[in-house]
ROFI-720273 format. One record per residue: residue number from 1; x, y, z of N, C-alpha, C in turn. Coordinates in Angstrom, 1 decimal, padded with zeros to 4 digits. Layout:
residues N
{NUM, {X, Y, Z}, {X, Y, Z}, {X, Y, Z}}
...
//
This chain:
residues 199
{1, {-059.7, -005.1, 017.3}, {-058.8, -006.1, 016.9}, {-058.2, -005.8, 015.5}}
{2, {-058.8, -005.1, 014.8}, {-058.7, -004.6, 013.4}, {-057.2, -003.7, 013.3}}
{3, {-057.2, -002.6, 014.2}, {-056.9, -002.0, 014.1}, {-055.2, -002.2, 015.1}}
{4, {-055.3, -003.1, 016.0}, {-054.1, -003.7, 016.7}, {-053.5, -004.9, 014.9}}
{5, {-054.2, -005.3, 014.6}, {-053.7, -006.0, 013.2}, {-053.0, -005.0, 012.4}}
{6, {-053.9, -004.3, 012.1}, {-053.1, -003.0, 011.4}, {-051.9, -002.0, 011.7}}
{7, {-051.5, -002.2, 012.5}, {-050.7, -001.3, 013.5}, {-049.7, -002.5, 013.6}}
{8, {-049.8, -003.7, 014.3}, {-048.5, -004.5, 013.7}, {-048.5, -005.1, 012.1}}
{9, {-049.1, -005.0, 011.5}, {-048.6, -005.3, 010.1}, {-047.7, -003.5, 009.3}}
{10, {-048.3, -002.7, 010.0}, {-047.7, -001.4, 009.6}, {-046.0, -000.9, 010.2}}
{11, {-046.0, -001.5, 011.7}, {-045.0, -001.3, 012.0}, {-043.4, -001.5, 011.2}}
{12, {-043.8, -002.8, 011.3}, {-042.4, -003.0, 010.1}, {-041.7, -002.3, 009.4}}
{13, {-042.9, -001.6, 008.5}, {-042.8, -001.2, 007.3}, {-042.7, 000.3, 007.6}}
{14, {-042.8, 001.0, 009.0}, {-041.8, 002.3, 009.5}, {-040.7, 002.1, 009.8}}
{15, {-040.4, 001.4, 010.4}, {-038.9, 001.0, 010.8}, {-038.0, 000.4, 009.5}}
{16, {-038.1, -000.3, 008.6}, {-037.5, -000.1, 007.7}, {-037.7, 001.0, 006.7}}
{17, {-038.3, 002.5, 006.4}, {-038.6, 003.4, 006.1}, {-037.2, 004.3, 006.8}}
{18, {-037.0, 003.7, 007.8}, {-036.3, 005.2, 008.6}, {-034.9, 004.5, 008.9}}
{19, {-034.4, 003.1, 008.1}, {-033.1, 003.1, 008.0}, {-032.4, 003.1, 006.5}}
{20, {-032.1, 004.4, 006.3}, {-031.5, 005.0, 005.4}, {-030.0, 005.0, 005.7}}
{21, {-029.5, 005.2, 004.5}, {-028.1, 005.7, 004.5}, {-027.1, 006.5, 005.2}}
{22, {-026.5, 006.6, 006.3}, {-025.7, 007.5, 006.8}, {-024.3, 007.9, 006.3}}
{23, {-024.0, 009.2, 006.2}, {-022.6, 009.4, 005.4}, {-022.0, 010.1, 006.4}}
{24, {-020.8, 010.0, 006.9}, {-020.1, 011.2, 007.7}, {-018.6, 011.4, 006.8}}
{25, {-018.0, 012.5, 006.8}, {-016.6, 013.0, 006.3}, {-016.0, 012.3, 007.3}}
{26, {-014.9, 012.3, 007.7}, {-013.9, 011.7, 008.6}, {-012.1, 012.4, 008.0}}
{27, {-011.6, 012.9, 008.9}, {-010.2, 013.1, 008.5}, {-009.5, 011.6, 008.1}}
{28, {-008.5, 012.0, 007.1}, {-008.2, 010.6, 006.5}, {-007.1, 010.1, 007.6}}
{29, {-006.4, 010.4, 008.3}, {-005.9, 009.8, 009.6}, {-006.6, 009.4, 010.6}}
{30, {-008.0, 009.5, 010.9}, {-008.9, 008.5, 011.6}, {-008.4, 007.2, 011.4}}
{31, {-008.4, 006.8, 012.5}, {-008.8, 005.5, 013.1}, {-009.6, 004.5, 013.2}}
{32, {-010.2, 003.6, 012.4}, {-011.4, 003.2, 012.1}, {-011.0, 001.4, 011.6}}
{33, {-011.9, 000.8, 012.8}, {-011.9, -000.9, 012.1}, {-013.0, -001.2, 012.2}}
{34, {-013.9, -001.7, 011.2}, {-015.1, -001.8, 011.5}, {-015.1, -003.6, 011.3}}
{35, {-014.4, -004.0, 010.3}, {-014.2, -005.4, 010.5}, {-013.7, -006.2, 011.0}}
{36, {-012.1, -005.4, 011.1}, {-010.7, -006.4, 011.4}, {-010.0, -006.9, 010.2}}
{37, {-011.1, -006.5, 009.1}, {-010.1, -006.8, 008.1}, {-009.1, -005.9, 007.6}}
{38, {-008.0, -006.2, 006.4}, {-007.2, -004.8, 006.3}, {-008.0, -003.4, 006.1}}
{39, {-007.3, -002.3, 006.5}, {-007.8, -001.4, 006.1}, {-006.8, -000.1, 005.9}}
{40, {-007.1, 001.0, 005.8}, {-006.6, 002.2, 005.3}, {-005.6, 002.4, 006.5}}
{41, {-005.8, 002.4, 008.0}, {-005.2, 002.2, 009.1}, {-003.9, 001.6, 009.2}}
{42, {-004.3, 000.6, 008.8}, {-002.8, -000.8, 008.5}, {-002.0, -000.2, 007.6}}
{43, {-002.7, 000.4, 006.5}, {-001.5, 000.7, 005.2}, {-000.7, 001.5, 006.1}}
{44, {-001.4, 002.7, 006.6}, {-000.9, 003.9, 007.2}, {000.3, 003.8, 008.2}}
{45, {-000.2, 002.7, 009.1}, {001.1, 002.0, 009.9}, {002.4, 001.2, 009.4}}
{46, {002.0, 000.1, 008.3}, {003.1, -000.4, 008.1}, {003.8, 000.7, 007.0}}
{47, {003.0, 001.2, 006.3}, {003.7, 002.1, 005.1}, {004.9, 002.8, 005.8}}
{48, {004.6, 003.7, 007.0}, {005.3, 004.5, 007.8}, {006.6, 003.9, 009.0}}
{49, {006.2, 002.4, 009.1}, {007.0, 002.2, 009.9}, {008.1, 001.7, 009.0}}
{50, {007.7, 000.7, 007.3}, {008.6, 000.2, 006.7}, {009.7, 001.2, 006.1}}
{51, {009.2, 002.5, 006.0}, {009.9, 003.4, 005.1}, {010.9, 004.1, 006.4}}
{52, {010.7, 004.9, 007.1}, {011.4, 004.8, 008.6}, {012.8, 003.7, 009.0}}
{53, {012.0, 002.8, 009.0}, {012.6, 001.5, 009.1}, {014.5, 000.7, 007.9}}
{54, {013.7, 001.6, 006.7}, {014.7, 001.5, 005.0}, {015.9, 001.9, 005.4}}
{55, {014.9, 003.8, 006.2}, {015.8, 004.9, 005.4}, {016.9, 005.1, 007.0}}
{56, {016.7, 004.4, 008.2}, {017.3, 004.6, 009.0}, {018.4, 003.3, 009.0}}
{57, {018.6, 002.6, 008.1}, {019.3, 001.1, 007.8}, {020.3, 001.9, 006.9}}
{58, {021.6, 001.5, 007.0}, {022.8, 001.9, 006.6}, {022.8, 001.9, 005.2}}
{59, {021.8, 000.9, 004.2}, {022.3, 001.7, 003.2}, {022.2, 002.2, 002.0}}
{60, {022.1, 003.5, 002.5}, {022.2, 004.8, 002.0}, {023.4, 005.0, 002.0}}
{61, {023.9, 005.3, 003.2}, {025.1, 005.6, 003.5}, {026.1, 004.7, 003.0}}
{62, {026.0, 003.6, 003.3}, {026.9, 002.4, 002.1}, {027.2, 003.0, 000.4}}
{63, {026.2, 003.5, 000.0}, {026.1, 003.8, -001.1}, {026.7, 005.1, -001.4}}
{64, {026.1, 006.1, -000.5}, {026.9, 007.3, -000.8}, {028.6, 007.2, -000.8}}
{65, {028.9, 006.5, 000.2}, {030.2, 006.4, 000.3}, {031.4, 006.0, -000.2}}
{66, {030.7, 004.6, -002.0}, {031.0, 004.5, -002.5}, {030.4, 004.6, -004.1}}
{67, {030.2, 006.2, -003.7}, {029.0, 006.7, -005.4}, {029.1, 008.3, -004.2}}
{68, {030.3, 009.2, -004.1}, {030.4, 010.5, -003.7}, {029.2, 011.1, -004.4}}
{69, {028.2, 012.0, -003.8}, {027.7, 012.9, -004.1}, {026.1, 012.6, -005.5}}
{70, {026.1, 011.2, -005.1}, {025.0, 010.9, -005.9}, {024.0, 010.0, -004.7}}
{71, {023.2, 009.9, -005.1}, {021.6, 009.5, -004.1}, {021.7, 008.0, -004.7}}
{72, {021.0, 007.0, -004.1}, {020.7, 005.7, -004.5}, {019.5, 006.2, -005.2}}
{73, {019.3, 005.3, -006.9}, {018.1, 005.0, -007.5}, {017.4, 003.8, -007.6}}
{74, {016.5, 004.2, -006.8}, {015.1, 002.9, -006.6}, {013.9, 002.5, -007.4}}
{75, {013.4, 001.1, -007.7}, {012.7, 001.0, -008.7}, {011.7, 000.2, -007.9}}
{76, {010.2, 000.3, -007.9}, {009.3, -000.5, -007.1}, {009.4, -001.9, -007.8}}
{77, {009.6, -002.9, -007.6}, {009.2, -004.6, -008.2}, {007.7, -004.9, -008.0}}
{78, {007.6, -006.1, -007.7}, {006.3, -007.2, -007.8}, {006.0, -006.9, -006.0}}
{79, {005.0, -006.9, -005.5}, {004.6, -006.1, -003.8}, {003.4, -007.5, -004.0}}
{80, {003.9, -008.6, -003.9}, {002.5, -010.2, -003.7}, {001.9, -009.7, -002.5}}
{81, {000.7, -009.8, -002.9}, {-000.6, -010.0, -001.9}, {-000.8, -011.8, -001.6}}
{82, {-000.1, -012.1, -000.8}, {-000.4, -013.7, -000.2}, {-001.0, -013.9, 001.4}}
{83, {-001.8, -013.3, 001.2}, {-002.9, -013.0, 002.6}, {-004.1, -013.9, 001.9}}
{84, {-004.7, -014.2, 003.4}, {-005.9, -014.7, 002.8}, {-007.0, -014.0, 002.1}}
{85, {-006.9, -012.7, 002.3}, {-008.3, -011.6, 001.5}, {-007.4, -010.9, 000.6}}
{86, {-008.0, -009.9, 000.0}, {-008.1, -009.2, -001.0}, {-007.5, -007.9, -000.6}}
{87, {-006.0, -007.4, -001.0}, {-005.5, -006.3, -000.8}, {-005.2, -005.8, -002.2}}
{88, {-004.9, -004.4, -002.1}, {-004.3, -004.2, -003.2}, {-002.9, -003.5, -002.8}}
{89, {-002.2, -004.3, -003.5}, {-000.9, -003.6, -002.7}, {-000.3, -002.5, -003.4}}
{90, {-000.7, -002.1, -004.1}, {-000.1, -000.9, -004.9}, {-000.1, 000.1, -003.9}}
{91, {-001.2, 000.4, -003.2}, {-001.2, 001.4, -002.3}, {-000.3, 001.5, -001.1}}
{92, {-000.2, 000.2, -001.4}, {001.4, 000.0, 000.1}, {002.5, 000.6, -000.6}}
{93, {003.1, 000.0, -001.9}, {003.8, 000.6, -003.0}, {003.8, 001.7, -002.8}}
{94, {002.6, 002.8, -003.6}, {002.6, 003.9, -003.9}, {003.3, 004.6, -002.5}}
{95, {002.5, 004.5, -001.5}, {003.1, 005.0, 000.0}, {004.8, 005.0, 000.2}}
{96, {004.7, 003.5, 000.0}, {006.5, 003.8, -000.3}, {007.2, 004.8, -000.5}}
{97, {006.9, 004.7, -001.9}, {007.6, 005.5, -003.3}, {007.0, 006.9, -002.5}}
{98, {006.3, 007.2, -002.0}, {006.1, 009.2, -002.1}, {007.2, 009.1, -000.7}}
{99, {007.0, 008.2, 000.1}, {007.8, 008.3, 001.5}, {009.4, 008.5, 001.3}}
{100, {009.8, 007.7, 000.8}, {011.0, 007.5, -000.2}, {011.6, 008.8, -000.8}}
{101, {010.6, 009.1, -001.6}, {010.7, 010.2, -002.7}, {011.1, 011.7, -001.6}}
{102, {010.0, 011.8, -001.0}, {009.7, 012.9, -000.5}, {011.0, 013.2, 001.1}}
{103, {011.8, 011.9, 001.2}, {013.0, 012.0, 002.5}, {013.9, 013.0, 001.6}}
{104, {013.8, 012.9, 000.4}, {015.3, 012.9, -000.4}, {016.4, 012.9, -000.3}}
{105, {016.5, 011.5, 000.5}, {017.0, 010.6, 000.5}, {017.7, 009.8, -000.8}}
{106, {016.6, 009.4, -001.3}, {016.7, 008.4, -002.8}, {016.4, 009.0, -003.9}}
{107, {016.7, 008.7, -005.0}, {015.4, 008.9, -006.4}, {014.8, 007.6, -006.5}}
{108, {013.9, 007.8, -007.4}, {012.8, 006.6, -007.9}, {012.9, 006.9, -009.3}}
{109, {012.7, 005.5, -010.3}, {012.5, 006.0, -011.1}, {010.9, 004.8, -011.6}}
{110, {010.4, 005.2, -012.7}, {009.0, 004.5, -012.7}, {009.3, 003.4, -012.8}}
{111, {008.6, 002.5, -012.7}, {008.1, 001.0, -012.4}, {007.4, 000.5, -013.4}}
{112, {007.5, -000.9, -013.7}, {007.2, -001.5, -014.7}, {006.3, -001.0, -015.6}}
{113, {004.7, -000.6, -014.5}, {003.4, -000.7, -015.4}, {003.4, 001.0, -016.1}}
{114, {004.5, 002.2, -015.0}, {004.7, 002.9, -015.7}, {005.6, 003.7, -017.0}}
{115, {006.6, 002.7, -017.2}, {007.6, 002.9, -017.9}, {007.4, 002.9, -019.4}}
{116, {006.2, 001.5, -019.8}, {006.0, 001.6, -021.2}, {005.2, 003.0, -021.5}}
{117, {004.3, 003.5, -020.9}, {003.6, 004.4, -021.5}, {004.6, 006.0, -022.0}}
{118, {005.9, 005.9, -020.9}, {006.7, 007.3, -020.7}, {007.3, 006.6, -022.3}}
{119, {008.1, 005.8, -022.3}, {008.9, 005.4, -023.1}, {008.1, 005.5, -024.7}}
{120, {007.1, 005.0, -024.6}, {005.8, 005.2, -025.9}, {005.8, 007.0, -026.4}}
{121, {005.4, 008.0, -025.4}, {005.7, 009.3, -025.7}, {007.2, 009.5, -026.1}}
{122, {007.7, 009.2, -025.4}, {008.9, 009.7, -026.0}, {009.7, 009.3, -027.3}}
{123, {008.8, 007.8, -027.5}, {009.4, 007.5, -028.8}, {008.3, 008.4, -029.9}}
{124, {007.2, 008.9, -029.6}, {006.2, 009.4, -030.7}, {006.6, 010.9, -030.4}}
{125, {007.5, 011.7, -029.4}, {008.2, 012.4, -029.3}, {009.1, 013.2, -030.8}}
{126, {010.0, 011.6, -030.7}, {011.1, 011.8, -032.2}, {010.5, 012.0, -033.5}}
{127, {008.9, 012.0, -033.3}, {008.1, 012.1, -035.1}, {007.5, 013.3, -034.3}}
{128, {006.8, 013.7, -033.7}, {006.1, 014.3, -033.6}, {006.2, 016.0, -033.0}}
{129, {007.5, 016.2, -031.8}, {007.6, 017.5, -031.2}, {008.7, 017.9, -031.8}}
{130, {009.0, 018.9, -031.7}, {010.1, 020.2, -032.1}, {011.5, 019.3, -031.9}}
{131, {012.7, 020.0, -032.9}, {013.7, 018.6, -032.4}, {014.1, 019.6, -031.2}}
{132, {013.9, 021.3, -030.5}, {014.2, 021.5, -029.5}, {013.4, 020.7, -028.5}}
{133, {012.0, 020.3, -028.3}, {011.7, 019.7, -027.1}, {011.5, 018.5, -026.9}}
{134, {012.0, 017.8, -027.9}, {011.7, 016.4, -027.9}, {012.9, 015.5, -027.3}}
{135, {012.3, 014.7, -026.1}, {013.3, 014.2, -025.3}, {013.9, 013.2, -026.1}}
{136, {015.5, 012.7, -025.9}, {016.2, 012.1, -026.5}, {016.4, 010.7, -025.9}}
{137, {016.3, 009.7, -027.0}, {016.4, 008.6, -026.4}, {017.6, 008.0, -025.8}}
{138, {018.1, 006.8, -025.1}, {018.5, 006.2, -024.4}, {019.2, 006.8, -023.1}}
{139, {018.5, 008.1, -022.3}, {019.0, 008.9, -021.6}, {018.2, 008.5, -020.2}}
{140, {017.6, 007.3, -020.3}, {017.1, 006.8, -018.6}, {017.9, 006.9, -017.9}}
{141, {017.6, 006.8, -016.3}, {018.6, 006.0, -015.5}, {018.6, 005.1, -015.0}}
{142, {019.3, 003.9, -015.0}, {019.5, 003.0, -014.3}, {019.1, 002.6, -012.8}}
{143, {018.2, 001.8, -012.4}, {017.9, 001.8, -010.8}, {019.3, 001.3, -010.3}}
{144, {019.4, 001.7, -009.3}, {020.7, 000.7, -008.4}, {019.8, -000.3, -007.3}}
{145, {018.9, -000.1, -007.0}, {018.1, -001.2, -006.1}, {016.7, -001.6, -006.3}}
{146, {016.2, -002.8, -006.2}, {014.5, -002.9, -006.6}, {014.0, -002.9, -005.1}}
{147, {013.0, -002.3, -005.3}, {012.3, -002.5, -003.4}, {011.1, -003.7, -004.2}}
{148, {011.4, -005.2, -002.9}, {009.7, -006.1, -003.5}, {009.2, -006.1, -002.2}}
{149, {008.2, -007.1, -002.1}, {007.8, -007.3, -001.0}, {006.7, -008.2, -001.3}}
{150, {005.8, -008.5, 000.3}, {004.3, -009.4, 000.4}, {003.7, -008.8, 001.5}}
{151, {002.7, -009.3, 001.8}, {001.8, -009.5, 002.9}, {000.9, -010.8, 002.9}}
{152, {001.3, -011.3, 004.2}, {001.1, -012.5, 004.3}, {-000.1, -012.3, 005.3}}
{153, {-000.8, -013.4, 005.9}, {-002.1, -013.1, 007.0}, {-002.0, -014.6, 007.5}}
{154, {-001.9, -014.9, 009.2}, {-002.5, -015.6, 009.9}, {-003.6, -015.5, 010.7}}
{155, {-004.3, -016.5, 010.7}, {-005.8, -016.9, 011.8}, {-005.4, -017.7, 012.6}}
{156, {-006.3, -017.1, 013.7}, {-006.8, -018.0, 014.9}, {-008.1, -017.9, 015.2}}
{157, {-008.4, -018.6, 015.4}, {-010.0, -018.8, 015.8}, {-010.3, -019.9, 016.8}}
{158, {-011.3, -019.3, 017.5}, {-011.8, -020.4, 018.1}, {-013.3, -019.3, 018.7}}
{159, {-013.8, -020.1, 018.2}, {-015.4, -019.7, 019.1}, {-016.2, -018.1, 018.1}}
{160, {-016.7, -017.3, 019.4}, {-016.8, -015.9, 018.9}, {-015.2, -015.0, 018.6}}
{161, {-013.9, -015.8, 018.7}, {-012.8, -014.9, 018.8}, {-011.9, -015.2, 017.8}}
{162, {-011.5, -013.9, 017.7}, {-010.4, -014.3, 016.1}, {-009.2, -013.8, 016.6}}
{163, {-008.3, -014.3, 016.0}, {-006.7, -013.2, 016.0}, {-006.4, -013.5, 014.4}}
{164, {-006.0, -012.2, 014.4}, {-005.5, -011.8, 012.4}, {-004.6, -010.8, 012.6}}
{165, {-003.8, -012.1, 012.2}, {-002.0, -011.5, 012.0}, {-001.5, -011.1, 010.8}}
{166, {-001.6, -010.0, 010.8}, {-001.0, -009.3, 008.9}, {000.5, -009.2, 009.3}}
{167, {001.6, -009.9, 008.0}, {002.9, -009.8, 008.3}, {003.9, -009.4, 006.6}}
{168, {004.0, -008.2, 007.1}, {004.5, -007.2, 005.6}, {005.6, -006.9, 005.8}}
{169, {006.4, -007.8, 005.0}, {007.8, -007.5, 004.4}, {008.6, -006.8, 003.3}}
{170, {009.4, -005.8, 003.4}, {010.1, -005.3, 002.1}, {011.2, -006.0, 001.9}}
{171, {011.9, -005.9, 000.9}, {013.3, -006.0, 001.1}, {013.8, -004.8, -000.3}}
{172, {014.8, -004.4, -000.2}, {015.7, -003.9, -001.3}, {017.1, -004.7, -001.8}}
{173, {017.0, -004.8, -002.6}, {018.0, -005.6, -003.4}, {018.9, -005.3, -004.8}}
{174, {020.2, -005.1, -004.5}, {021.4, -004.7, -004.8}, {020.6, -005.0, -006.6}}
{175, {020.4, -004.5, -007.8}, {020.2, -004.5, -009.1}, {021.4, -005.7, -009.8}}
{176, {023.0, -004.8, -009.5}, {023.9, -005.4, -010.6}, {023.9, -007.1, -009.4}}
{177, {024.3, -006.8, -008.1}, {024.6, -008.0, -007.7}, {023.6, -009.2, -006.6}}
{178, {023.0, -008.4, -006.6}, {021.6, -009.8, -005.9}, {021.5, -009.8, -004.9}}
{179, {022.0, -008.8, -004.3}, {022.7, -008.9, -002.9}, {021.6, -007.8, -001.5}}
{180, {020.6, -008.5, -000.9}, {019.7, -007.8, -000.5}, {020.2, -006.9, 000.3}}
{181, {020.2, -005.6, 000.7}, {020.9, -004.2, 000.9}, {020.3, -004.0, 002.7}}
{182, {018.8, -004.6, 002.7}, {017.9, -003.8, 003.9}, {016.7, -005.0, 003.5}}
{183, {016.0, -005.5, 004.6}, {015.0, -006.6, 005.1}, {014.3, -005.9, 006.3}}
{184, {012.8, -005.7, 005.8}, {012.0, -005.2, 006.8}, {010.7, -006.1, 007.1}}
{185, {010.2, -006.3, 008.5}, {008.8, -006.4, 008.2}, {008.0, -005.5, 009.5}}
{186, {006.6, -005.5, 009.0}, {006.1, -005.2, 010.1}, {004.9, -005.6, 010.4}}
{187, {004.4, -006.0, 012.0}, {003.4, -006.7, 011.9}, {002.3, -005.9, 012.6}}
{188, {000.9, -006.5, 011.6}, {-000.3, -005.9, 012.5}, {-001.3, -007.1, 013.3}}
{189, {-001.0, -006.7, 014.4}, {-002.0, -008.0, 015.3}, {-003.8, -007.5, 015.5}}
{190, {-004.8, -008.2, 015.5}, {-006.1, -008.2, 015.5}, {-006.8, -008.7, 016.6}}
{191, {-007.5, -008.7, 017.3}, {-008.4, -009.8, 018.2}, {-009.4, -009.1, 017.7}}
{192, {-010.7, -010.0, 017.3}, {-011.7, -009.8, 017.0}, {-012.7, -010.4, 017.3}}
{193, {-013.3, -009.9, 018.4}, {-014.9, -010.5, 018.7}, {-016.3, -010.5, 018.5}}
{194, {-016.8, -011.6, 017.8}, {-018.0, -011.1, 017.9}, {-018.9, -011.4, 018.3}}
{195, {-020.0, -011.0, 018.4}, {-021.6, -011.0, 019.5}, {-021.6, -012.5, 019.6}}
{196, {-021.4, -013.3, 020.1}, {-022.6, -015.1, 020.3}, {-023.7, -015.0, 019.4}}
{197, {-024.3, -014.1, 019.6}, {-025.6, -013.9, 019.2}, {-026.5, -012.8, 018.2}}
{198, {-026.5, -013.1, 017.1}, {-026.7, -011.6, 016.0}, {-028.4, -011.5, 016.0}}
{199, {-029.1, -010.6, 016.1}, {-030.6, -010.0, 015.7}, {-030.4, -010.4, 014.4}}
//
């Protein structure tokens, strides 16, 4: 009897012993939802379909047409996260801007959070580097379009079943005249089930 006591009071205490941490590598294009909540997957889709989506919309071409031989310059804006959870949208952002960048297509030039810091060097530039290397002031360029955007999120629920609707919009909008250029969105649909019943 002693020893049936001992053996279930010991058991436990193997089985939580031998659940450790598991780590695997994964190529970063895997496929992977372990929640249903946002994840690396989603960016990866809407990032690619919004940019696609820009650069196949007229205009570019509008612009080239009236600006011969110069590219449109783009500035990232405000990218609101108005979902119910916690995104960071910079990374939608960022995706943009290299997608963008890398069609060359467009230029970019930096965006708000990074403009004071360039602008800071360059003014400690005028005291401090060679007057050959030291970049000269008021020689930015001008953006001709802001890209903003959101992501918004609907629920359904009922029971063990969910649906989560992520719905991510860009737009680009004309700088001198207000005048939105290209309106995108794209949506990610979810059903999500789980167990009745958890251990």
């Amino acid at each position: 009897m002693k020893r049936l006591l001992l053996l279930l009071l010991t058991l436990p205490l193997l089985f939580s012993c031998q659940s450790g941490v598991s780590v695997n590598r994964l190529a970063a294009d895997t496929n992977i939802d372990i929640s249903g909540m946002w994840n690396d997957t989603d960016i990866r889709i809407v990032s690619q379909a919004l940019v696609d989506a820009s650069l196949s919309a007229g205009w570019i071409g509008s612009y080239r047409m009236s600006h011969p031989g110069k590219r449109p310059v783009v500035i990232v804006g405000s990218f609101l996260n108005r979902s119910s959870e916690h995104i960071d949208t910079s990374i939608i952002t960022k995706r943009y801007e290299m997608e963008l960048i890398n069609s060359g297509q467009v230029d970019m030039v930096a965006d708000q959070s990074f403009r004071a810091s360039v602008r800071e060097e360059r003014a400690e530039q005028q005291y401090f580097a060679s007057e050959e290397t030291a970049k000269a002031l008021g020689k930015e360029i001008g953006a001709d379009y802001l890209l903003q955007g959101s992501v918004r999120t609907n629920l359904d629920q009922s029971g063990n079943q969910m649906v989560r609707t992520y719905y991510v919009s860009a737009e680009l909008i004309d700088i001198e005249t207000n005048r939105k250029v290209w309106v995108g969105e794209e949506t990610i649909k979810k059903l999500i089930k789980q167990p009745k019943y958890k251990l």
